[in-house]
C-alpha positions as CSV (number, residue, x, y, z in Angstrom):
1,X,-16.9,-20.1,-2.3
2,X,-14.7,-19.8,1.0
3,X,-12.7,-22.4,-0.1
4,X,-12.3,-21.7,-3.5
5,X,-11.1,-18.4,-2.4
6,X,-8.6,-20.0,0.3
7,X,-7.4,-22.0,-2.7
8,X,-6.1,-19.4,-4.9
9,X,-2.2,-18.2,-4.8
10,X,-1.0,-14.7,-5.7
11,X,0.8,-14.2,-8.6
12,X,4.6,-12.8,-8.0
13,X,5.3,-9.6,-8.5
14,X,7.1,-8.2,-11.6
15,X,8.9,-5.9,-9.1
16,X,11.0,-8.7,-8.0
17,X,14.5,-9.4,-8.9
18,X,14.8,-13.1,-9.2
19,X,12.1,-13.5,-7.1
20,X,13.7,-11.4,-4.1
21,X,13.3,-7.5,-3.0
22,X,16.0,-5.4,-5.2
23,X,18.0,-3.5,-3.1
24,X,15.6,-0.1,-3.2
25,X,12.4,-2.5,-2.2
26,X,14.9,-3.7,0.8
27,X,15.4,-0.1,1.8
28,X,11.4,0.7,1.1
29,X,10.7,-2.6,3.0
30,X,12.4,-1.2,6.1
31,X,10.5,2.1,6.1
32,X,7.1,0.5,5.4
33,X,7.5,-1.1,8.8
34,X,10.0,1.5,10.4
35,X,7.8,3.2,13.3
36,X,9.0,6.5,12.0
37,X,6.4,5.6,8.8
38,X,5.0,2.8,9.9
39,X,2.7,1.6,6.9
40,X,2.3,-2.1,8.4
41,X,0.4,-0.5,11.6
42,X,-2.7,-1.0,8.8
43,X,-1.3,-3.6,6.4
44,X,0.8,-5.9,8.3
45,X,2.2,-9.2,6.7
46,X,1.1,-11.7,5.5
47,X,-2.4,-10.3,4.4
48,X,-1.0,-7.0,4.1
49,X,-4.2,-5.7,5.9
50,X,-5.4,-5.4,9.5
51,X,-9.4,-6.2,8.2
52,X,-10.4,-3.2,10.2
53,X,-12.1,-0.3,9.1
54,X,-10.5,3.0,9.4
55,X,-11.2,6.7,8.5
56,X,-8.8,7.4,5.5
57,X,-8.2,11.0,6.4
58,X,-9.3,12.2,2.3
59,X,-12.5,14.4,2.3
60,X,-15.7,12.5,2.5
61,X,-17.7,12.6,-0.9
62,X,-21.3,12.5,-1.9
63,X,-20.7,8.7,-2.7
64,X,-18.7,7.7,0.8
65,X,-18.3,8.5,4.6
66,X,-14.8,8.7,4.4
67,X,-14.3,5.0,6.1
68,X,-13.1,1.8,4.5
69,X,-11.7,-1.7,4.8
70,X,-8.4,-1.7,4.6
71,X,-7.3,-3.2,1.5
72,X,-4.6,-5.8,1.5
73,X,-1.2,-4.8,-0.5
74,X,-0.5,-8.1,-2.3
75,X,-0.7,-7.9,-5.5
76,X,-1.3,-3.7,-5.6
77,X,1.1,-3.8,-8.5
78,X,-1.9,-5.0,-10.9
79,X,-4.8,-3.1,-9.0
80,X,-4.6,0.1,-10.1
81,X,-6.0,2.7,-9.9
82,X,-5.8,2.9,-6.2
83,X,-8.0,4.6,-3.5
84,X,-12.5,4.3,-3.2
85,X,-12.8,6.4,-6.4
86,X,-10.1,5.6,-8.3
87,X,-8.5,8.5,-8.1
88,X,-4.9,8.2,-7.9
89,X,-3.2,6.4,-10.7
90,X,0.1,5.2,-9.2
91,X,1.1,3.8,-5.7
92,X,3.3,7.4,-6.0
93,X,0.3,9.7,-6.8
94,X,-1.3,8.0,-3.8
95,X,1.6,8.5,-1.6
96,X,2.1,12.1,-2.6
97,X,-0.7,13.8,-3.9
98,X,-3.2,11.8,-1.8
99,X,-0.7,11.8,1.3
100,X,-2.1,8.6,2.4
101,X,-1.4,7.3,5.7
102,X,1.3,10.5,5.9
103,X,0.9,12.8,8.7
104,X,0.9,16.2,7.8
105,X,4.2,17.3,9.7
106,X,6.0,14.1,7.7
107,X,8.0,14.1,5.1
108,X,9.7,11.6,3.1
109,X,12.8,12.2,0.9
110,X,12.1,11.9,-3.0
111,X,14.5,8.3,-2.7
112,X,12.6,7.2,0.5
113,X,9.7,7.7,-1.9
114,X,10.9,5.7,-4.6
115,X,12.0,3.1,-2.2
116,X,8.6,2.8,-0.5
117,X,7.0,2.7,-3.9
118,X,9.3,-0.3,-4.9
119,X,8.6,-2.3,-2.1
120,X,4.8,-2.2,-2.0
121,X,5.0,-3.3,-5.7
122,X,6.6,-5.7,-4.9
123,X,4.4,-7.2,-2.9
């Protein structure tokens, strides 16, 4: 099974432009790993994930204790929907309404938002 696993290669993402980062994923790119939002603390490259388990930060509910694997970003663009239950549709709902990984005094801008967005689909 391990090597079966090992064996497989992830699809590219639909996101890309010619197979590179279009200029908003660039920008996003830069944040995701800027310290200011610093996303790739938990999902560094190339996995896109630390393998640790970390306390999310959401409300515990009667089905988990409130900690998780960290998943791995590649191919987030077809994994929807996106937290433990499900519950946020889009990489954008998770980011705002779920204000994952976000600490509460931060704020993005709504085009540092996009930008972030883009570049994690593209993954």
């Amino acid at each position: 099974m391990d090597a079966y696993l090992k064996s497989l290669e992830s699809m590219p993402s639909p996101y890309l432009v010619e197979g590179q980062l279009s200029e908003a994923a660039r920008r996003g790119k830069a944040l995701f790993h800027s310290n200011r939002v610093g996303c790739s603390r938990c999902h560094p490259p190339p996995l896109f994930t630390d393998c640790r388990i970390h306390r999310m930060g959401t409300p515990p509910s009667r089905y988990f204790d409130n900690l998780f694997d960290t998943p791995t970003l590649v191919e987030v663009w077809r994994t929807a929907p996106y937290l433990h239950e499900g519950q946020y549709a889009t990489v954008r709902d998770l980011l705002i309404d779920g204000r994952h990984g976000l600490r509460p005094e931060f704020e993005l801008t709504e085009a540092e938002i996009e930008d972030l967005v883009e570049y994690v689909l593209s993954l």
